[in-house]
C-alpha positions in Angstrom: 7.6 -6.5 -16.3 7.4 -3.2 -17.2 9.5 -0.6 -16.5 7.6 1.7 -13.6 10.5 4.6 -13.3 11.3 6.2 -16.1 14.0 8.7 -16.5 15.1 11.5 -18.7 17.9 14.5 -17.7 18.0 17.6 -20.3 20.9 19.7 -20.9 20.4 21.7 -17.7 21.1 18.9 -15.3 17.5 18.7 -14.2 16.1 14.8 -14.1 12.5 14.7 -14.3 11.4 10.6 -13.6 7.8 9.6 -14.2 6.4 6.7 -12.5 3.8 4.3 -13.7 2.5 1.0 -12.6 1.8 -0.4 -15.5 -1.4 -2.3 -16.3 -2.8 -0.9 -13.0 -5.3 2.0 -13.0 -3.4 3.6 -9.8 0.5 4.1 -8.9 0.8 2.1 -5.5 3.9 0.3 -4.5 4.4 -3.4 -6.1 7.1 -5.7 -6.3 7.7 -4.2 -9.6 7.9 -0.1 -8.5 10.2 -1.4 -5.7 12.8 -2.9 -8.2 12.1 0.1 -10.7 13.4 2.4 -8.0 16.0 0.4 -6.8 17.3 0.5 -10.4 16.4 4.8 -10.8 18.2 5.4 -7.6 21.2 3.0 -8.5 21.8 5.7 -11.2 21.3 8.8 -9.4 23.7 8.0 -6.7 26.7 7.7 -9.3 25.3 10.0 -11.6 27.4 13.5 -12.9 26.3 16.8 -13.9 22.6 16.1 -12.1 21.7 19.5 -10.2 18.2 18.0 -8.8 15.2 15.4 -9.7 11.3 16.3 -10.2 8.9 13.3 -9.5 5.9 13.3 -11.4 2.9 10.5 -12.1 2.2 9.4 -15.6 -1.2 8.3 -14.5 -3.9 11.1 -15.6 -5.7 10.8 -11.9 -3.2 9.7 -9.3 0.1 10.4 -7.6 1.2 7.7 -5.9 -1.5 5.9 -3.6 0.4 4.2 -0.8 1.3 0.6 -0.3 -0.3 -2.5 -2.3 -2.9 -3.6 0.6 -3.7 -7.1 -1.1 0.4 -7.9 -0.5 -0.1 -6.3 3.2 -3.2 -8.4 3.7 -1.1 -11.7 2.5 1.6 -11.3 4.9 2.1 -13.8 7.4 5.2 -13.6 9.4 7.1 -11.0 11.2 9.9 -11.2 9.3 8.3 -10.5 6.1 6.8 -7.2 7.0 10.2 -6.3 8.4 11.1 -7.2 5.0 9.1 -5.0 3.5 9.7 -2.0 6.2 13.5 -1.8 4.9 12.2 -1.7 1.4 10.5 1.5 2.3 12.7 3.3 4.6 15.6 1.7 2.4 14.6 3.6 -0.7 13.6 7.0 1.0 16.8 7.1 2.7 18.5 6.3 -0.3 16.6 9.4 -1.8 17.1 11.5 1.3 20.7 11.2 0.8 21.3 12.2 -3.0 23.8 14.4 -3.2 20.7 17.3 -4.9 17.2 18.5 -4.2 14.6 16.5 -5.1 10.7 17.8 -5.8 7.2 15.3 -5.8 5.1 17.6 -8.4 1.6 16.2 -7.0 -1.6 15.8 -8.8 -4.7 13.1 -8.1 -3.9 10.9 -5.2 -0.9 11.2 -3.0 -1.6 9.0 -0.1 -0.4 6.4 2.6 3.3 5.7 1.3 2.5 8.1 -1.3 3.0 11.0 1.4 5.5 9.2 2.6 7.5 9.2 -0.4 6.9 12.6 -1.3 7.8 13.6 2.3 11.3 11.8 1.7 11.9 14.3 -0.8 13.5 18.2 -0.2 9.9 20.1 -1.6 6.6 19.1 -2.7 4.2 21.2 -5.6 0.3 20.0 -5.8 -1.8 20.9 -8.8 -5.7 21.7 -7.2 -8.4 19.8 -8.9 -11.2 17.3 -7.2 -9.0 14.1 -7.3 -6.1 15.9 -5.6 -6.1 14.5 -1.9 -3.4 14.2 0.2 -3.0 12.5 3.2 -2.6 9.1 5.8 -5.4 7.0 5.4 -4.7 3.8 7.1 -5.8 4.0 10.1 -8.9 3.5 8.4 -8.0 0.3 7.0 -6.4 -0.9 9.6 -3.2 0.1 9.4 -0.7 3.2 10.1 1.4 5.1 8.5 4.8 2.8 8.6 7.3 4.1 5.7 8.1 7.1 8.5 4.7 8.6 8.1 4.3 9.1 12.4 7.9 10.9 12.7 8.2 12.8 9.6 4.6 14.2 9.3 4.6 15.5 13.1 8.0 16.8 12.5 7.0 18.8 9.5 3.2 20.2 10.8 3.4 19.7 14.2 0.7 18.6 16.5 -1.8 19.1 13.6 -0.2 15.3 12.2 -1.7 13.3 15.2 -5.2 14.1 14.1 -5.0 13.7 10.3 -3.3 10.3 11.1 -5.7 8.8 13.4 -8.6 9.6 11.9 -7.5 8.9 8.6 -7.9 12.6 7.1 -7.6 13.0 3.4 -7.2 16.9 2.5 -7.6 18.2 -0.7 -4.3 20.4 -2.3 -5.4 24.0 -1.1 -6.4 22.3 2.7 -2.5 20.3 2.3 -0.7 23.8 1.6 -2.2 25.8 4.5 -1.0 23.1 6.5 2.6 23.4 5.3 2.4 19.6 4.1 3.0 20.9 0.7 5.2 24.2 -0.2 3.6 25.0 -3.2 0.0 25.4 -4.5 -0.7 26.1 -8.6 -4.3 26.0 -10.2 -5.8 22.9 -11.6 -5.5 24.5 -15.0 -1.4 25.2 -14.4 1.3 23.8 -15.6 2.4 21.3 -12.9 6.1 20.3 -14.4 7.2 23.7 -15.6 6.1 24.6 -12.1 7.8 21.9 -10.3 11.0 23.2 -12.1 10.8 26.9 -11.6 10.3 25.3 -7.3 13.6 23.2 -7.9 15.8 25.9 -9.2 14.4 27.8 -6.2 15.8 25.0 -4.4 19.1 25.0 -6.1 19.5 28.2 -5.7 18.9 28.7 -2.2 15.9 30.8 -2.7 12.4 28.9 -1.9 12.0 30.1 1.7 10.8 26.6 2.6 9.1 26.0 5.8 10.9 23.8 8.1 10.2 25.1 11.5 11.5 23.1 14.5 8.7 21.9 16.4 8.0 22.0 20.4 6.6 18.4 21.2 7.3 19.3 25.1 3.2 19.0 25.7 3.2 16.0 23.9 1.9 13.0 26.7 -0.9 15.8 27.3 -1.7 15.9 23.7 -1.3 11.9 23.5 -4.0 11.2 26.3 -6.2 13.5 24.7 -6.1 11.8 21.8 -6.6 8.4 23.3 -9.6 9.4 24.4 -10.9 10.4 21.6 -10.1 7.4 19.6 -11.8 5.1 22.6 -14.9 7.4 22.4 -14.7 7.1 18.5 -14.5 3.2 18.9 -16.9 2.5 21.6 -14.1 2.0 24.2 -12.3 -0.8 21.9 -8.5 -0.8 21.3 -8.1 -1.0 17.7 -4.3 -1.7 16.9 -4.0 0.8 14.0 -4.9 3.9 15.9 -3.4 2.7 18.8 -0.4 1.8 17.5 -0.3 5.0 15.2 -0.7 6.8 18.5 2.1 5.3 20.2 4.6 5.5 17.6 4.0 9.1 17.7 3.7 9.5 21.5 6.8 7.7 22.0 8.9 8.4 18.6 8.8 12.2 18.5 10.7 12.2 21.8 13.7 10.7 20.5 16.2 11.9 17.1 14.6 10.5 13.6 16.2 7.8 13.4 15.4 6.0 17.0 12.2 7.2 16.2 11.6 5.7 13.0 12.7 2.3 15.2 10.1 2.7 17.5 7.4 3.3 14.2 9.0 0.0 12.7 8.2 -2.1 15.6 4.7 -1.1 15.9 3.7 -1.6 12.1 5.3 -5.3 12.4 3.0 -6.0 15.4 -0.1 -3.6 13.2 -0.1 -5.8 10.4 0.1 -9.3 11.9 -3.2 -8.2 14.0 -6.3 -9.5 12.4 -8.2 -6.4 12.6 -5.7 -5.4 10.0 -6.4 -8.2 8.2 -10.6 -7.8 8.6 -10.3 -3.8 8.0 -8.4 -4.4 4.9 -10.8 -7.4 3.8 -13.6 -4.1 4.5 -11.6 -1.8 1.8 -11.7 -4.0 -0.4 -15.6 -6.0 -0.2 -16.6 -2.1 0.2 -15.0 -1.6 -3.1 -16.7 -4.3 -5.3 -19.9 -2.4 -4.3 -19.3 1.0 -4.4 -20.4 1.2 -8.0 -23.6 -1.3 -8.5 -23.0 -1.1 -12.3 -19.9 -2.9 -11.9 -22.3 -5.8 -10.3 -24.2 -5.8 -13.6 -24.0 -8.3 -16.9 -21.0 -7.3 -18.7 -22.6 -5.2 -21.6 -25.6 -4.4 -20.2 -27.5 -1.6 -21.6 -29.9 -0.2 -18.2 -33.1 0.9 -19.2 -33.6 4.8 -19.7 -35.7 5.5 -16.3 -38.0 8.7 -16.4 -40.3 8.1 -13.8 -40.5 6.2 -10.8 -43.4 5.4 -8.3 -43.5 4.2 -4.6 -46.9 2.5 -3.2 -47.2 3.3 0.1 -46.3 6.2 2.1 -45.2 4.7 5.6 -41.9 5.0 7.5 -40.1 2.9 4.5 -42.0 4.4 1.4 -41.2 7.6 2.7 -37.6 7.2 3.0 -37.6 5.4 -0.8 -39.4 8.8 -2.0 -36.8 10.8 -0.1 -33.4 8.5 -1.3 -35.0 8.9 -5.3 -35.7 12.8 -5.1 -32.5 13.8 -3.3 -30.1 11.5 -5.8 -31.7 12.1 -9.4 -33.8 14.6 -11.0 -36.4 11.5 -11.4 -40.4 12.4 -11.2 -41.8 10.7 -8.3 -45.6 9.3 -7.6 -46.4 8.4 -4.9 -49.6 6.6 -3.6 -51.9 5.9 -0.6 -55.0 6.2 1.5 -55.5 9.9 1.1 -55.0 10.9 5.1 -51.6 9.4 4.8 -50.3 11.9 1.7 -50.4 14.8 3.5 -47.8 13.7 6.7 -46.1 11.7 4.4 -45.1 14.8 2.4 -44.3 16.9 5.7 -41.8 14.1 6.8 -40.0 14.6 3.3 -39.9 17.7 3.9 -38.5 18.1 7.4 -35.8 15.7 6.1 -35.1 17.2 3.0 -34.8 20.5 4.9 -32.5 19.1 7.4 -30.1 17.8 4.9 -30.2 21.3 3.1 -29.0 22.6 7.1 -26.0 20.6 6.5 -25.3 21.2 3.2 -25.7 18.1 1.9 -27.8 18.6 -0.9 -27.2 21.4 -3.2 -30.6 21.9 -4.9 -33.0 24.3 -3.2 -36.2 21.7 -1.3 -38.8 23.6 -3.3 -37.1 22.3 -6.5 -36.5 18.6 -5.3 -40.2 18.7 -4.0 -41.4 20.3 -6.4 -40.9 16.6 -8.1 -43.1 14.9 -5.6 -46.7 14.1 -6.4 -48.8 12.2 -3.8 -52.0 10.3 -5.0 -54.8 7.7 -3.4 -55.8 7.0 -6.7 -54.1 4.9 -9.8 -53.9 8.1 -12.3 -53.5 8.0 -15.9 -49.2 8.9 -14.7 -49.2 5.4 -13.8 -48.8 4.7 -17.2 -45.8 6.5 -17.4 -43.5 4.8 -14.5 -40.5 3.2 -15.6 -40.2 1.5 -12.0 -42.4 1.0 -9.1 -41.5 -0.3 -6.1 -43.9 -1.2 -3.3 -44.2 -0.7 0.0 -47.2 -1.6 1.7 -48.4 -3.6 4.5 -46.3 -7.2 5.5 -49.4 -9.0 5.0 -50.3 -11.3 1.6 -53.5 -10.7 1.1 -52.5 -6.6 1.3 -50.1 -7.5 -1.7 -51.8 -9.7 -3.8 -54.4 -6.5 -4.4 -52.5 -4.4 -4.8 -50.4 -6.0 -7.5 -53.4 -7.1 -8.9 -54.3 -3.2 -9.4 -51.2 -2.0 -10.4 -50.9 -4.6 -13.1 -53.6 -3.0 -15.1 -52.6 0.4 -14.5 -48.6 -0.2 -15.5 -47.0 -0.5 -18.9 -45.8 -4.3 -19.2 -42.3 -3.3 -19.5 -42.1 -1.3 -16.0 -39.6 -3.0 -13.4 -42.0 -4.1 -10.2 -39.8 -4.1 -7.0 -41.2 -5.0 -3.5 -39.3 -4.3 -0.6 -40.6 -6.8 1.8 -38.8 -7.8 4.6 -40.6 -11.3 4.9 -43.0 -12.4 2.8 -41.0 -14.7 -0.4 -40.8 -12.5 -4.1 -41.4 -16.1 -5.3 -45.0 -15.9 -3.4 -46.2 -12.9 -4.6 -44.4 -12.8 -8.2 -48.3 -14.7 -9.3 -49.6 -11.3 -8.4 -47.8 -9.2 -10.8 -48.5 -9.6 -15.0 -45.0 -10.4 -16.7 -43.6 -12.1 -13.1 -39.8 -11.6 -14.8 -39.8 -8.3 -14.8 -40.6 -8.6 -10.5 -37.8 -8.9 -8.1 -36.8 -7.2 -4.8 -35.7 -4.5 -3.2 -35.1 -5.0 0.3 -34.1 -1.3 2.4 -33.3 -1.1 5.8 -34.7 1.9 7.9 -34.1 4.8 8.1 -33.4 4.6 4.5 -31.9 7.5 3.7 -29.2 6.7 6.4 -28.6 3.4 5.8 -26.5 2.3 2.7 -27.6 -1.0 2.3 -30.3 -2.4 -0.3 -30.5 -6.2 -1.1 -31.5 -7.1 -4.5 -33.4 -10.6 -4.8 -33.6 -12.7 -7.4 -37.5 -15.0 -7.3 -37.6 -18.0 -9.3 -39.6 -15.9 -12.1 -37.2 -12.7 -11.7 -34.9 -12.8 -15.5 -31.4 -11.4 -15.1 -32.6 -8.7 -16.9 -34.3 -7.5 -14.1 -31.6 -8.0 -11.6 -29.4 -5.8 -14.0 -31.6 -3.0 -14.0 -32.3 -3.1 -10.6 -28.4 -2.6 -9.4 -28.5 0.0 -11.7 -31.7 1.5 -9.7 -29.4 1.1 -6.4 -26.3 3.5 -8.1 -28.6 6.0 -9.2 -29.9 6.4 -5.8 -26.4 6.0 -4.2 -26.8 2.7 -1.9 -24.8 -0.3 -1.8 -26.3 -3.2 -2.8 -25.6 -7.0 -2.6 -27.7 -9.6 -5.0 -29.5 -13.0 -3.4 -32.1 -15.2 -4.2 -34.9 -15.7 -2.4 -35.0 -16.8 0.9 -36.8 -16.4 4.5 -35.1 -13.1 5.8 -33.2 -13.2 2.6 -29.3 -12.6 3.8 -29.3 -9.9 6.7 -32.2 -10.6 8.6 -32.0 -14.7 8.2 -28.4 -13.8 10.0 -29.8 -11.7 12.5 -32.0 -14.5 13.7 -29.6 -16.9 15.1 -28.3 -13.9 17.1 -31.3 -13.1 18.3 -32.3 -16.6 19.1 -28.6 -17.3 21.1 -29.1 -13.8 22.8 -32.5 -14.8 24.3 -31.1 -18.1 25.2 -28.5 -16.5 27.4 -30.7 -14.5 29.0 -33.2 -17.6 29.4 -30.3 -19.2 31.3 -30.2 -16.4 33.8 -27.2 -14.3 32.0 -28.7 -10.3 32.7 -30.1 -8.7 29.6 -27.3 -6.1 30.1 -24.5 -8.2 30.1 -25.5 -10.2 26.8 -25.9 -6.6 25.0 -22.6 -5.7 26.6 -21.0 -8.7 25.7 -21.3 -7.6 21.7 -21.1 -4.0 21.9 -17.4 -4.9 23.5 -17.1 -7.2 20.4 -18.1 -3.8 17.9 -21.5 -4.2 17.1 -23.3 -0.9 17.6 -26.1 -2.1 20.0 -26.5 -5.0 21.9 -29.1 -8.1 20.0 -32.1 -7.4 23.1 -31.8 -3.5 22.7 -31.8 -3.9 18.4 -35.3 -6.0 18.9 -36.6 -3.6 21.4 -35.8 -0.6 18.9 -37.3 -2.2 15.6 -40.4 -3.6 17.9 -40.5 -6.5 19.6 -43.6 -8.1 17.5 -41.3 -8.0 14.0 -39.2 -11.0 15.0 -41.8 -12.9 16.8 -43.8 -13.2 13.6 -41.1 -13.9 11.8 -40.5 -16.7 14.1 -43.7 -17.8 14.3 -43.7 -18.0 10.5 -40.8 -20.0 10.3 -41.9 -22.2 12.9 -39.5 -20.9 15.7 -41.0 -21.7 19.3 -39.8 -18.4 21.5 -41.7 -17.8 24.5 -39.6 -14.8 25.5 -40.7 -13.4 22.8 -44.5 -14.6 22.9 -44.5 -13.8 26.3 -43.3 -10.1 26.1 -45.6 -9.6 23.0 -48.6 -11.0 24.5 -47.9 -8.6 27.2 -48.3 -5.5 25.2 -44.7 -4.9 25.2 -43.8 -4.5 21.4 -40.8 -1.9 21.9 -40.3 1.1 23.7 -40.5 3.6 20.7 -43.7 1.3 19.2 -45.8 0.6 22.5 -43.9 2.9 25.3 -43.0 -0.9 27.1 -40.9 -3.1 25.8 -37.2 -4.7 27.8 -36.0 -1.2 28.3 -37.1 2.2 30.7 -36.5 6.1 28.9 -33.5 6.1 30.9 -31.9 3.0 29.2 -32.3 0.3 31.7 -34.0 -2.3 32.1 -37.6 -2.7 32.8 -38.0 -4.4 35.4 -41.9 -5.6 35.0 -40.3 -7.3 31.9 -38.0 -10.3 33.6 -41.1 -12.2 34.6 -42.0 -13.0 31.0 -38.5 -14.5 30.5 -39.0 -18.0 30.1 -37.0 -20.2 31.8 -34.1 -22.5 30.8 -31.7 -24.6 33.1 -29.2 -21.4 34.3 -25.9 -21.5 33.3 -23.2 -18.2 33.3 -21.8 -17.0 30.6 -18.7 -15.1 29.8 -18.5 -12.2 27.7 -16.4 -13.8 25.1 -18.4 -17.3 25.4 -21.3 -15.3 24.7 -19.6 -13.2 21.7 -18.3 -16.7 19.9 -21.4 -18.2 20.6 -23.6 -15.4 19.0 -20.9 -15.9 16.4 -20.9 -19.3 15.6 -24.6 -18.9 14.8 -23.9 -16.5 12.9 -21.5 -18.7 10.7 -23.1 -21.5 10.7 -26.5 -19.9 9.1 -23.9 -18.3 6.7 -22.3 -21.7 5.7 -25.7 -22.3 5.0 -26.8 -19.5 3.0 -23.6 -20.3 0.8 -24.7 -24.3 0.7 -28.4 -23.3 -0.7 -26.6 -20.8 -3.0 -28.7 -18.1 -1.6 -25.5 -15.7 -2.9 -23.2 -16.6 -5.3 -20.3 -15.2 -3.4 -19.3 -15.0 1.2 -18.3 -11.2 0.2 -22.2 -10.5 0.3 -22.8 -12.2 3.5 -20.3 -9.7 5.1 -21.3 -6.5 2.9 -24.8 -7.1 4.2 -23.6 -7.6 7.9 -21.0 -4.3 8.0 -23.6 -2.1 6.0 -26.9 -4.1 6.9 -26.6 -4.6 10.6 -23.2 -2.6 11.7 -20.7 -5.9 12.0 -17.5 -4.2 13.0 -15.3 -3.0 9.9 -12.6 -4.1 11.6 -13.8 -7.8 11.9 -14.2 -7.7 8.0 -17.4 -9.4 8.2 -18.7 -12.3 10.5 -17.3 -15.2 7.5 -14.3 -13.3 7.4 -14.1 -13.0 11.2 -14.3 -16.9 11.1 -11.4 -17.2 8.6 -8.9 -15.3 11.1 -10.0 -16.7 14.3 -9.8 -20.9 13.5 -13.3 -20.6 14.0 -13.9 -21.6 10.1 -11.2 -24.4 10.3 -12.9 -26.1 13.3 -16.3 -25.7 12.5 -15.7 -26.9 8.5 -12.0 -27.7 7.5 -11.7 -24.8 5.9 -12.0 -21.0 5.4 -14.7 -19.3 3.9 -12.2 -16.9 1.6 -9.7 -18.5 -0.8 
């Protein structure tokens, strides 16, 4: 065990103490920092000759970022988190009542119990700089602030807390100061600890003017119920516990002294952290994590190949958005190709979105420049020959793809990676297509690209790791979050999207109202309902997926045959302009023996299908891991966060143990 609080007192009587976890790339608190401080404060309180204590992070990035989530996410009894609260509130009362001043000198992250910590001490300094953020995060993971963060914060800024602490705010130094959360503000080029001295003899002497005004809560159920109503418009009418819970510690602590009201904080976080939306949002930090950077997901030592040119065939709604994703997130030369009345729009719609993210600032290089990049063919040019990386995009139809591979084959160096991104048709069956099949794998996106995060990454039988390697590395040049499978029919998102489609038409077949079953899982978190999703994407997409795996849905052949292949697609589909149902559509539902549903039989149904075409994705080692079943659901198809993922979801309801002995996560 190392030793994470170390301290050293020079002739003046000042004590400067640097913490650092050791072995770990941030300062959070462990086991190990706990007993490090209980030993630091053990000789402060009997020290002589002390006249204050400065606070500062040996790590070159990071303050102190809050509480270790992994122990959090392992507790499983009430008396361990209270365990852990008098750990916390032990140790900053402890520091609280030292006999001198006491200064956090901030730099990189000071978050969760960070902020907490540094709010238990008498003044805080921040250095600016780009990894300097400040703030309560954990409403976002599921959580709230529970080492006194809902009293002290509000005490300190006032009203201005409850926002920053329900939606998770993280400010950066400069934002921190003007709110009075930190008293002192020095340039990213100062000199934090000689700074952080100068502020405690200010202390000592009486002199720093700090900011403590007493603050007027007497508005405060109005504020509270406006702030309930935001966070039940933010989450769809669904009460989370973190937010919730954050808001009522507030609501009801900052009526009362500190110390009652820190009681009132403790009781909420025991009840927060046994919920398992905790326990599913934290399982979402930390999935989201292993795929934030795609070239962590790559061969260790893997060397990507240089790209200096990419191509896109086909310049439809999903070629278009792959052009936009490349120009907007690398300084890559793009070529793209189709029939020639297609370049033309194509390149407008680029444009209109490129300009829109320019509105709202968020792209910083001027449109002409990124378009400027852009060249639109209908003919294989000698630039062909140049492409590092093609990916294809044209019609779901075989026939469509085995030409057009056939043709680009002859035109393409035999080293440049050949992604598809089909949504249907196997990379195994077309990889005969393409010369040098290894060097061919997928690259599925989901629309509208440049909104949606997700990309999976397949692996055919031909595809060499190689391949696979390069492409993650494709994905983190173009910012998206990929997860890696192997071939299969709807490869991971879509092939779990059917057996919710197929259980929401057989509720709705029994004579449960289309607006109920939709209801029933947009209560649940989902961000539309199963029937509104297939009327949006077009009702024709599933059915021929259905039909080619050898589903029988007359529903769906029904509504099809009728014309009705989505509102946005046909202008009839299940719904009216105004949201509701069509009417001329509950003819074509085909008919099974009734039976009502609940909502939540409906909801466990749906997710049991879900699970159980997971369970067997895992079986077939479609992925190698469940964490890409549930990135692809939360960033694929908008699974609640808070659920963690549907195999996740499974773990923390019993549904896993029922259905298979055992949970899905160690």
């Amino acid at each position: 065990m190392g030793k994470v609080f170390n301290m050293v007192v020079d002739k003046s009587g000042i004590g400067v103490i640097t913490f650092d976890v050791v072995g770990e790339a941030m300062n959070t608190w462990t086991e190990d920092a706990f007993i490090g401080f209980d030993r630091v404060m053990q000789e402060l309180e009997i020290a002589k000759g002390i006249r204050g204590i400065i606070f500062i992070s040996g790590k070159p990035e990071n303050f102190l970022a809050g509480a270790n989530l992994k122990l959090i996410s392992q507790i499983e009894s009430a008396e361990e988190v209270r365990r852990t609260l008098d750990l916390f509130h032990g140790s900053f009362a402890r520091l609280i009542a030292l006999k001198f001043p006491s200064v956090a000198a901030i730099h990189g992250h000071c978050l969760g119990g960070g902020l907490e910590f540094s709010l238990a001490c008498t003044a805080r300094i921040a250095k600016e700089g780009k990894n300097t953020l400040i703030g309560q995060p954990e409403c976002n993971v599921g959580l709230f602030p529970g080492g006194g963060g809902t009293q002290r914060l509000p005490r300190l800024i006032g009203y201005g807390a409850f926002e920053l602490i329900l939606k998770g705010t993280m400010l950066p130094a400069a934002k921190a100061y003007e709110m009075g959360i930190v008293d002192r503000l020095i340039p990213a080029e100062g000199d934090l600890l000689a700074s952080a001295r100068a502020l405690l003899e200010e202390v000592i002497a009486g002199t720093a003017n700090l900011k403590r005004p007493v603050q007027d809560f007497s508005q405060i159920d109005a504020i509270a119920e406006m702030a309930k109503a935001g966070i039940l418009k933010a989450t769809k009418g669904r009460e989370i516990p973190g937010p919730m819970l954050a808001l009522k510690s507030m609501h009801e602590g900052l009526k009362l002294p500190l110390e009652q009201g820190l009681e009132v904080e403790k009781a909420n976080f025991v009840e927060v952290v046994l919920s398992k939306e905790a326990k599913g949002s934290i399982n979402t930090f930390f999935i989201k994590g292993m795929t934030d950077k795609p070239k962590a997901m790559m061969t260790k030592g893997f060397v990507p190949k240089p790209l200096g040119k990419a191509a896109v065939l086909g310049f439809g709604t999903m070629g278009r958005g792959i052009v936009i994703e490349i120009l907007r997130n690398t300084k890559l030369p793009v070529l793209v190709k189709d029939i020639p009345e297609a370049l033309e729009p194509g390149k407008a719609f680029v444009r209109k979105i490129l300009d829109g993210m320019a509105e709202k600032k968020r792209i910083k290089e001027p449109v002409d420049e990124i378009m400027a990049r852009l060249t639109a063919v209908s003919e294989y040019t000698a630039a062909f020959g140049e492409a590092d990386i093609v990916i294809e995009a044209v019609f779901e139809e075989i026939g469509v793809k085995k030409q057009v591979y056939g043709e680009l084959s002859r035109v393409v160096r035999e080293d440049c990676i050949v992604a598809s991104n089909t949504s249907s048709i196997p990379i195994t069956s077309m990889a005969p297509f393409v010369v040098k099949p290894e060097r061919f794998g997928g690259l599925h996106f989901f629309s509208p690209v440049w909104l949606m995060q997700l990309v999976e990454v397949i692996r055919g039988e031909k595809t060499a790791q190689e391949t696979i390697d390069n492409l993650l590395n494709f994905t983190g040049l173009i910012r998206k979050r990929p997860i890696v499978c192997r071939d299969n029919a709807g490869f991971v998102v879509n092939a779990m999207l059917f057996p919710n489609l197929v259980n929401a038409l057989k509720y709705i077949e029994e004579g449960n109202p289309i607006e109920k079953v939709d209801r029933a899982m947009t209560r649940f978190g989902m961000p539309v309902g199963p029937i509104r999703l297939t009327d949006e994407v077009g009702i024709d997409i599933p059915y021929k997926v259905f039909v080619g795996m050898g589903i029988k849905q007359d529903t769906l052949k029904n509504v099809v045959e009728a014309g009705r292949l989505g509102l946005k697609k046909s202008g009839k589909g299940f719904f009216l302009k105004d949201g509701s149902v069509d009417p001329d559509v509950l003819p074509l539902i085909a008919k099974r023996p009734p039976h009502e549903a609940s909502e939540e039989e409906i909801q466990m149904g749906i997710l049991t299908a879900m699970v159980r075409m997971g369970k067997d994705i895992l079986d077939r080692k479609i992925v190698d891991d469940v964490r890409m079943i549930d990135v692809g659901m939360i960033w694929g198809l908008g699974f609640p966060p808070d659920k963690g993922g549907p195999m996740k979801w499974a773990d923390l309801t019993g549904l896993s143990q029922k259905l298979y002995g055992k949970n899905f996560y160690g």
